[in-house]
NUDO-51570 format. One record per residue (C-alpha): x, y, z. Coordinates in steps of 0.05 Angstrom, whole numbers. Layout:
N
<pt xx="X" yy="Y" zz="Z"/>
...
//
This chain:
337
<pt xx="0" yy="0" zz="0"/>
<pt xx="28" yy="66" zz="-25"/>
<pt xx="43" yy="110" zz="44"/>
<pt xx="22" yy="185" zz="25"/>
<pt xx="48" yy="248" zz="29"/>
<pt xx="31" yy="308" zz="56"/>
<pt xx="45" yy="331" zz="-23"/>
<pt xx="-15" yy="279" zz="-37"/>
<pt xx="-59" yy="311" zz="12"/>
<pt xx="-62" yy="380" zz="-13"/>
<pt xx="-64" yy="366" zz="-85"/>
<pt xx="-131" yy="327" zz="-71"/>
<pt xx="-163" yy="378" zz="-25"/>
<pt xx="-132" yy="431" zz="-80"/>
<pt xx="-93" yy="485" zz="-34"/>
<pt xx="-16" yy="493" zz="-14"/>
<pt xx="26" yy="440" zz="28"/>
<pt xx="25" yy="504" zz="74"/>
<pt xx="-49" yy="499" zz="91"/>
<pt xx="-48" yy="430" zz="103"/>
<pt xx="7" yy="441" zz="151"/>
<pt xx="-29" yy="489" zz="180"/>
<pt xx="-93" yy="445" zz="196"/>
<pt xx="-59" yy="390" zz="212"/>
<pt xx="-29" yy="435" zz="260"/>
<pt xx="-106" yy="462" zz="284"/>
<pt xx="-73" yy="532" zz="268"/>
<pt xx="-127" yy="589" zz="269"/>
<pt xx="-150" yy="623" zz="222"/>
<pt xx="-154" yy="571" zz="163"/>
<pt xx="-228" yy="582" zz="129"/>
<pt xx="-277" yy="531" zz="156"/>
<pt xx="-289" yy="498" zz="79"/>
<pt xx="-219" yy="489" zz="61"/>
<pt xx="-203" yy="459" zz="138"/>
<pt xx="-258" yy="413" zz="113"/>
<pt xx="-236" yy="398" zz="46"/>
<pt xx="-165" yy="390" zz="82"/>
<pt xx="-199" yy="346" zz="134"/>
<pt xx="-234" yy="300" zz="83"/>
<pt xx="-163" yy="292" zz="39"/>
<pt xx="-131" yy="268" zz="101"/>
<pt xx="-190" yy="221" zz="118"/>
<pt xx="-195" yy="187" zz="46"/>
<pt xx="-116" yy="191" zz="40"/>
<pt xx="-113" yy="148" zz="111"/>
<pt xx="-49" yy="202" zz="123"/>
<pt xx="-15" yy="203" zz="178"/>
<pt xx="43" yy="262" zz="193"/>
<pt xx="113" yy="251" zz="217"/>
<pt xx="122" yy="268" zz="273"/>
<pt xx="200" yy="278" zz="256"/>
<pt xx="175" yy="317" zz="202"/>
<pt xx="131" yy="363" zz="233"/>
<pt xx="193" yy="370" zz="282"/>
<pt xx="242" yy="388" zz="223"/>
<pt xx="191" yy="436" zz="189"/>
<pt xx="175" yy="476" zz="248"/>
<pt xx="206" yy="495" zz="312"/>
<pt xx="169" yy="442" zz="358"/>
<pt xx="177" yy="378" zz="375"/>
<pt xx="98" yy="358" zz="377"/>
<pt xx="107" yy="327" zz="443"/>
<pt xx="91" yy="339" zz="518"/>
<pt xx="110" yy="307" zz="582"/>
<pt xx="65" yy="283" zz="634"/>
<pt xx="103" yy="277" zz="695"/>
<pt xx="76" yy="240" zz="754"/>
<pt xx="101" yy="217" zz="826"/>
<pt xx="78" yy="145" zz="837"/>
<pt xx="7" yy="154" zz="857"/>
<pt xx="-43" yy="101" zz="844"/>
<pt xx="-34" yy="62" zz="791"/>
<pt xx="-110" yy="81" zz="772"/>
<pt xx="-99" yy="151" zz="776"/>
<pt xx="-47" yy="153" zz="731"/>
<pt xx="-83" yy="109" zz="685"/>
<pt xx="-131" yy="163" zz="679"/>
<pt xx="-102" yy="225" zz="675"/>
<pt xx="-61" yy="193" zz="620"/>
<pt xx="-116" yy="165" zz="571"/>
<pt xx="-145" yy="236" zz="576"/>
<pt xx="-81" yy="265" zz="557"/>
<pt xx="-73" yy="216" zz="503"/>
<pt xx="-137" yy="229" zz="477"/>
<pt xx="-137" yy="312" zz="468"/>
<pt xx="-62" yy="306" zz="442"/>
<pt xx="-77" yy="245" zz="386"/>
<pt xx="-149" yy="288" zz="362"/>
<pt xx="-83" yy="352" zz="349"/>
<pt xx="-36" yy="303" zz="319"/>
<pt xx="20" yy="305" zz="392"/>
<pt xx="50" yy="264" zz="422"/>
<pt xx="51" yy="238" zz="493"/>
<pt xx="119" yy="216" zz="542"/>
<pt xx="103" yy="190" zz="610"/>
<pt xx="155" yy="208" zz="648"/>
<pt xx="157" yy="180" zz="723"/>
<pt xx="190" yy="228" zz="780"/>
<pt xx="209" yy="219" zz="856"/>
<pt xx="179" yy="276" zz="888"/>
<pt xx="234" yy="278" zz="939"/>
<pt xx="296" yy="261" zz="897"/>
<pt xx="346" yy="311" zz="914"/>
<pt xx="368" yy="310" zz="833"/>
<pt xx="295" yy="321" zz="813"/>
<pt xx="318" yy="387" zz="781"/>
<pt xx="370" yy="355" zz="747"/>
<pt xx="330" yy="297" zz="716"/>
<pt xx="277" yy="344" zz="696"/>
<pt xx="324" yy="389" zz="662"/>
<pt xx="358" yy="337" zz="621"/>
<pt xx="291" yy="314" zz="604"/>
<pt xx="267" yy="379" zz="574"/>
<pt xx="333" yy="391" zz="541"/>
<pt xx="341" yy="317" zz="510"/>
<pt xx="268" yy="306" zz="486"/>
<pt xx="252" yy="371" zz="462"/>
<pt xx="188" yy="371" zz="491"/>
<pt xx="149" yy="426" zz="479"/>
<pt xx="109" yy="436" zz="545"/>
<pt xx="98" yy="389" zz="615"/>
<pt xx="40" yy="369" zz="649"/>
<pt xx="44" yy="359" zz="717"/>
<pt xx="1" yy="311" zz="774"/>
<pt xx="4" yy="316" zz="847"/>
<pt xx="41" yy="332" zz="891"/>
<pt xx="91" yy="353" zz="836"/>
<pt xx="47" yy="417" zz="831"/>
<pt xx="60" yy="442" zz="888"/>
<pt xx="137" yy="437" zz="887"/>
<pt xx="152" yy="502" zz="892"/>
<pt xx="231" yy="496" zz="868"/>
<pt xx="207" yy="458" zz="803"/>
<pt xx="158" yy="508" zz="789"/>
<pt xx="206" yy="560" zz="783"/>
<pt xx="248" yy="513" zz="747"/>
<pt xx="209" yy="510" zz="697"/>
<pt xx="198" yy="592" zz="690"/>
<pt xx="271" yy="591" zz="691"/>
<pt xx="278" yy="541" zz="631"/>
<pt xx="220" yy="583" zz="587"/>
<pt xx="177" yy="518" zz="584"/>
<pt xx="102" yy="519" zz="584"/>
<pt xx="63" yy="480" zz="636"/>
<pt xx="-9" yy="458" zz="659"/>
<pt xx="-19" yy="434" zz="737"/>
<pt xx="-63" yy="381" zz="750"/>
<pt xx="-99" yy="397" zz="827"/>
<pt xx="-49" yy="451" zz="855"/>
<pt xx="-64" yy="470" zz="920"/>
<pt xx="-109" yy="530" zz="930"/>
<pt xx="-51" yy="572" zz="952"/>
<pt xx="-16" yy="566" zz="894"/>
<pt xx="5" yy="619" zz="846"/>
<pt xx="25" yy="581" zz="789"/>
<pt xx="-50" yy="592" zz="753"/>
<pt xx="-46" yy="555" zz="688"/>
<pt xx="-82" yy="492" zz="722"/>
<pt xx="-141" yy="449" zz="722"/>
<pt xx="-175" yy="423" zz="788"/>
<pt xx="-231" yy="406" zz="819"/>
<pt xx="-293" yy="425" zz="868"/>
<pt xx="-259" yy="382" zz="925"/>
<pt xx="-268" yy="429" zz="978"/>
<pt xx="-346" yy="434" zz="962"/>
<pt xx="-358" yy="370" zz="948"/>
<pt xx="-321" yy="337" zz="1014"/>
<pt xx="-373" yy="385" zz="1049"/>
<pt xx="-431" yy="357" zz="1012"/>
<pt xx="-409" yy="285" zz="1031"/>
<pt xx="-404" yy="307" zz="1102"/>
<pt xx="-471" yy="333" zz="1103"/>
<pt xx="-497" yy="265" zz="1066"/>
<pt xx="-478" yy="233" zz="1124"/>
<pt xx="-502" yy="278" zz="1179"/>
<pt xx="-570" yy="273" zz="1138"/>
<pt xx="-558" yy="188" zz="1151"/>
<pt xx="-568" yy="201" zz="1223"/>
<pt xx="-483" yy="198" zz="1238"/>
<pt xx="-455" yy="242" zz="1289"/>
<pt xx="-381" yy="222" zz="1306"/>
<pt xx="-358" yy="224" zz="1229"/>
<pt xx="-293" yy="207" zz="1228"/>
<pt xx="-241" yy="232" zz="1173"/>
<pt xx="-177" yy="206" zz="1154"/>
<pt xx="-126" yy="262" zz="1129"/>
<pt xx="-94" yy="250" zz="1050"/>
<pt xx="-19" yy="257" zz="1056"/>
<pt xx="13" yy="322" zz="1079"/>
<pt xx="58" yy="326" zz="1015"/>
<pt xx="-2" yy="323" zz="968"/>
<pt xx="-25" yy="403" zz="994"/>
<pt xx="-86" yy="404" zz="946"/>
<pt xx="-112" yy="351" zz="986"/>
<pt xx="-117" yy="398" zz="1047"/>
<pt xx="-170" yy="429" zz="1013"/>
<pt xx="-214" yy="368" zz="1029"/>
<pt xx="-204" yy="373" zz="1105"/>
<pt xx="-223" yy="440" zz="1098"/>
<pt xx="-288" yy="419" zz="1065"/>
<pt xx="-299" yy="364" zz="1123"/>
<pt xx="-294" yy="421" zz="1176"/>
<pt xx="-335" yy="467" zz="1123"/>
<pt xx="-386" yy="403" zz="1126"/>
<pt xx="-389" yy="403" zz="1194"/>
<pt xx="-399" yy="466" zz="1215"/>
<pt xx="-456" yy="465" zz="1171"/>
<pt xx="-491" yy="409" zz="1206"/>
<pt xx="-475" yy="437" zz="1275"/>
<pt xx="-427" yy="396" zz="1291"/>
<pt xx="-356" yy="416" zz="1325"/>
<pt xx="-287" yy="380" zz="1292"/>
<pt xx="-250" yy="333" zz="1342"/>
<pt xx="-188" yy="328" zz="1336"/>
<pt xx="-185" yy="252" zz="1366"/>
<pt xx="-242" yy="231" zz="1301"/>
<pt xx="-180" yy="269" zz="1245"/>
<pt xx="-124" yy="221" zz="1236"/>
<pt xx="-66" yy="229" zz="1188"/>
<pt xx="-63" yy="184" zz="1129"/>
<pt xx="-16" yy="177" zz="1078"/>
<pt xx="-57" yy="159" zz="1007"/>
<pt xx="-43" yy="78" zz="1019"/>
<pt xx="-82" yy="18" zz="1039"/>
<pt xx="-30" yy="8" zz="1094"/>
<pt xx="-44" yy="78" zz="1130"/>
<pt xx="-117" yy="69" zz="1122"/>
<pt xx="-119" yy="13" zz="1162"/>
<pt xx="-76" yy="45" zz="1217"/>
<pt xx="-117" yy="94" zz="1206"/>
<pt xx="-184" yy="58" zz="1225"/>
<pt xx="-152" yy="20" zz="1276"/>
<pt xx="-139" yy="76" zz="1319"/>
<pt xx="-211" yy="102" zz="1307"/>
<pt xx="-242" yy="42" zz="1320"/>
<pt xx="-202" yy="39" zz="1387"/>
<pt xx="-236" yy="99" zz="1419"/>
<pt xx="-284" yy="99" zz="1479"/>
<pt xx="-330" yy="126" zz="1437"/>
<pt xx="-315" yy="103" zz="1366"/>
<pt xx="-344" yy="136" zz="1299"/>
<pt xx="-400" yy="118" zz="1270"/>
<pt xx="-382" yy="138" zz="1205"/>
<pt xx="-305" yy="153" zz="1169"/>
<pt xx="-291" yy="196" zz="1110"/>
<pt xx="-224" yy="178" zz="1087"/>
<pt xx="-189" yy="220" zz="1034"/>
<pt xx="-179" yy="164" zz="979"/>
<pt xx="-216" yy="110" zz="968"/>
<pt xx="-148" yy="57" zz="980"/>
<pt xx="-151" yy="83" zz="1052"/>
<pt xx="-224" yy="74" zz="1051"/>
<pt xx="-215" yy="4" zz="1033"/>
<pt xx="-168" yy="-3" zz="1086"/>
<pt xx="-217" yy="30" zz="1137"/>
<pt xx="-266" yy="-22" zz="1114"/>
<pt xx="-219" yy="-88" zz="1120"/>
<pt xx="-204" yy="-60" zz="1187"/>
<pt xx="-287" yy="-56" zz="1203"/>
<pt xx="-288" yy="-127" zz="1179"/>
<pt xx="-234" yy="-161" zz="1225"/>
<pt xx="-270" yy="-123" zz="1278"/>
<pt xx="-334" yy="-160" zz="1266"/>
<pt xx="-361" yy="-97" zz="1254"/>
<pt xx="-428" yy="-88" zz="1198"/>
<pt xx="-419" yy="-43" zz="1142"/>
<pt xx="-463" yy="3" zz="1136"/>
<pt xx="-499" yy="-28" zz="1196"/>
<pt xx="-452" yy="-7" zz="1249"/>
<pt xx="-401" yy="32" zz="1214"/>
<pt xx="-411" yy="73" zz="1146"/>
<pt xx="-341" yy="84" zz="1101"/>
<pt xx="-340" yy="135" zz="1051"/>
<pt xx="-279" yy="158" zz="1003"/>
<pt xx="-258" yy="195" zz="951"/>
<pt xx="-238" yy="190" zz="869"/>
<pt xx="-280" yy="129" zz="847"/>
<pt xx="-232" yy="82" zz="828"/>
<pt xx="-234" yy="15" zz="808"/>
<pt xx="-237" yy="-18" zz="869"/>
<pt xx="-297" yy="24" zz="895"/>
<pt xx="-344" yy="-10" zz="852"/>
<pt xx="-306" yy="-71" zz="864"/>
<pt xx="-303" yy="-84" zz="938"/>
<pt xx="-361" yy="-116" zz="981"/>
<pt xx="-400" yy="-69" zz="1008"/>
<pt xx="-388" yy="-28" zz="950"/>
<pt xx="-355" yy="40" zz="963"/>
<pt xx="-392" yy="107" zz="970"/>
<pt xx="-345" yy="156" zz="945"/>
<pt xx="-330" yy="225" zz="906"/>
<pt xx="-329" yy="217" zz="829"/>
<pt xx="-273" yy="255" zz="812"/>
<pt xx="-269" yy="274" zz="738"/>
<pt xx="-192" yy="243" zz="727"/>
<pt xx="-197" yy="228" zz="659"/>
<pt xx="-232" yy="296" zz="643"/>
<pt xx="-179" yy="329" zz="685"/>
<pt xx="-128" yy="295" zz="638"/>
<pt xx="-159" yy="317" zz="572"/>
<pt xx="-166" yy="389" zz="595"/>
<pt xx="-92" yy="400" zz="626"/>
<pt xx="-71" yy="380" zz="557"/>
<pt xx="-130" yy="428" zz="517"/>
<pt xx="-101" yy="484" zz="554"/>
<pt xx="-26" yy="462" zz="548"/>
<pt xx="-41" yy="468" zz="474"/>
<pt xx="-78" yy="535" zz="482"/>
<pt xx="-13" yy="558" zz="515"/>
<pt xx="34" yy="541" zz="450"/>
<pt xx="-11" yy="572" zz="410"/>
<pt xx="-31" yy="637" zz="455"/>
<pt xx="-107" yy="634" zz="450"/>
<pt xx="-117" yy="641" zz="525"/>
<pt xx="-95" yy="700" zz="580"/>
<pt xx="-24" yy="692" zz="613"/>
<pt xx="-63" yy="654" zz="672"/>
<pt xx="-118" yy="605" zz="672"/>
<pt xx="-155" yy="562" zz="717"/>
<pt xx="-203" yy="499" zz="700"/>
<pt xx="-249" yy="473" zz="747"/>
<pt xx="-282" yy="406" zz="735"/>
<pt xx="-337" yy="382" zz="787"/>
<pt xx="-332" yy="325" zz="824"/>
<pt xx="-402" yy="282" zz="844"/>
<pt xx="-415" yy="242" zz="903"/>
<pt xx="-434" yy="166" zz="880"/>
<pt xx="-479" yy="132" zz="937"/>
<pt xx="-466" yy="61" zz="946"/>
<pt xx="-465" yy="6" zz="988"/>
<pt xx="-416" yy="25" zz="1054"/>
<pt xx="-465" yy="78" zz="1079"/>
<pt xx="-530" yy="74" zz="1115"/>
<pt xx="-569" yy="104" zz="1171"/>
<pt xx="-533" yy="116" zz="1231"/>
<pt xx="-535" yy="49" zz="1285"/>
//
C-alpha cells in the first residue's frame, strides 16, 4: 500500500502544502471549507504526519511530558488516557515520564529531560504541583506547563482542578442527613497540599450540620491501603468510636473497611465508610464504596487542551479549569446504628 504524502494531501483537497500544515497543526484562522476539504483529503488519503517531520519543518517537537510521582496506579491510568486522547485528536504526542517527588536530583532529571526530548510543554500531577523549586524551574527554563490539582494557595495559575473542597462538604452533610454524628475523617498525605482542601471541606461540612471537629475523630493518612488501616484501627479503638469515616482516597477507605471487617463490625450497619476518586476498586469491593467521582480522565484531557492553548496563545497569561466532582452513593453507607 502506497504510504502518502503530505504533497498527496493537498493536491486532492486543492490548496498549498502550507495549509495543510497548518490544519494538521489546528492553526487558526484557516477558512472553515478548506479545513474541511483538508480534513476530508486526510480522511480518504488514511495520512498520517511525521512526527520527525513536523519536528524538522517547524520549531516544535509535537510532544509533551506528563510527569507524575507514583500515585495510584489508577490515577495515573486516567489522567493519562485523557491526555492521550486531546493530544492524538491535534496530531501530539505523549511521554510519561515517572518522577520521585523527593529526589534531591529532581531538578537535574527534569532538566535533562526537557533539554534531550525537546518537549514542547509538561504536564504535571500531584504533589509535583505544588513543588515550589520545580515550578520555578520551569519559568527559569521558558517551558510551558499545565498543573493538575495545585493546592489553592498556589500561584502558578495555568491549572485544572476540581470542586474538592465543596464537594467533601456535601459528603459530610450526606452523612449527617444518615443520622451519623461522630464522622470520622482520615487526612490525604501532607505532601499532596491540594488535598488539604478536602479537610477543609470536612470542617466546612461540619460546621454546617452543627457539629464541632475533634481532633481525636482526624487522623493522618498517607494515600495507601496500609495507612488506612492504621488509620481505622486507631478510630475504631476509641471509647466512643465513629459511626461513620470519611477517608481522603478511596485505597484508605478500603483499608478502613478491612479493618471494620476483622473487627466483626457491619458495614453500613454499624459503621458507614466513605472515600474519595472512584476508582476501580470502589465499585469492586463488598459493600461497595460510596465515594467522590472525581473527573480524572476529564482532568487529563483538559490540562492538555489548555497546554495546547498555551503554545498557540489563545488564552490570557493565567488560567484556571475547574471540573466538578459528584458524590456516588453506594453500598458502605447507611443510617446511623
Amino acid at each position: 500500500m502506497k504510504k502518502h504524502t503530505i504533497t498527496d494531501v493537498a493536491e486532492l483537497a486543492g490548496v498549498s502544502i502550507k495549509t495543510v500544515s497548518r490544519v494538521i497543526n489546528q492553526e487558526p484562522n484557516v477558512r472553515p471549507s478548506t479545513h474541511s476539504k483538508v480534513s476530508q483529503a486526510i480522511a480518504e488519503l488514511n495520512y498520517r504526519p511525521s512526527i520527525s517531520a513536523r519536528s524538522l519543518a517547524g520549531n516544535r517537537s509535537y510532544l509533551l511530558a506528563l510527569l507524575y510521582d507514583n500515585p495510584s496506579a489508577s490515577y495515573v491510568t486516567d489522567i493519562q488516557s485523557g491526555v492521550l486522547q486531546t493530544c492524538r485528536a491535534q496530531n501530539y504526542e505523549v511521554l510519561i515520564h515517572p518522577c520521585e517527588y523527593q529526589d534531591p536530583a529532581l531538578e537535574k532529571n527534569i532538566t535533562d529531560l526537557v533539554h534531550n526530548s525537546r518537549v514542547d510543554g509538561l504536564i504535571l500531577t500531584p504533589p509535583l504541583t505544588d513543588s515550589r523549586p520545580l515550578l520555578e524551574l520551569m519559568k527559569r527554563l521558558d517551558i510551558p506547563y499545565v498543573l493538575i490539582s495545585p493546592s489553592s494557595n498556589s500561584v502558578f495559575e495555568w491549572a485544572v482542578g476540581t470542586n474538592d473542597q465543596a464537594i467533601c462538604s456535601e459528603m459530610v452533610q450526606h452523612l449527617c442527613g444518615l443520622g451519623h454524628r461522630r464522622i470520622a475523617f482520615i487526612l490525604g498525605h501532607p505532601d499532596h497540599s491540594a488535598l488539604a482542601n478536602r479537610y477543609a471541606g470536612y470542617q466546612e461540612g461540619l460546621k454546617a450540620c452543627g457539629l464541632k471537629v475533634s481532633k481525636q475523630l482526624c487522623v493522618q493518612g498517607f494515600n495507601s491501603f496500609e495507612s488506612g488501616e492504621q488509620c481505622a484501627r486507631k478510630l475504631l479503638k476509641l471509647k466512643q468510636p465513629p459511626t461513620a469515616i470519611f477517608a481522603c482516597n478511596d485505597d484508605m477507605a478500603a483499608g478502613a473497611m478491612k479493618v471494620a471487617h476483622e473487627l466483626g463490625l457491619d458495614v453500613p450497619g454499624q459503621l458507614s465508610v466513605a472515600g474519595f476518586d472512584d476508582i476501580p476498586l470502589a465499585s469492586q469491593i463488598w459493600p461497595s464504596l460510596t465515594t467522590v467521582k472525581q473527573p480524572i480522565q476529564k482532568m487529563g484531557e483538559v490540562a492538555a487542551e489548555l497546554l495546547l492553548r498555551r503554545f498557540r496563545q489563545q488564552s490570557a497569561e493565567k488560567f484556571e479549569r475547574i471540573t466538578k466532582s459528584q458524590i456516588v452513593v453506594r453500598d458502605s453507607t447507611g443510617p446511623a446504628p
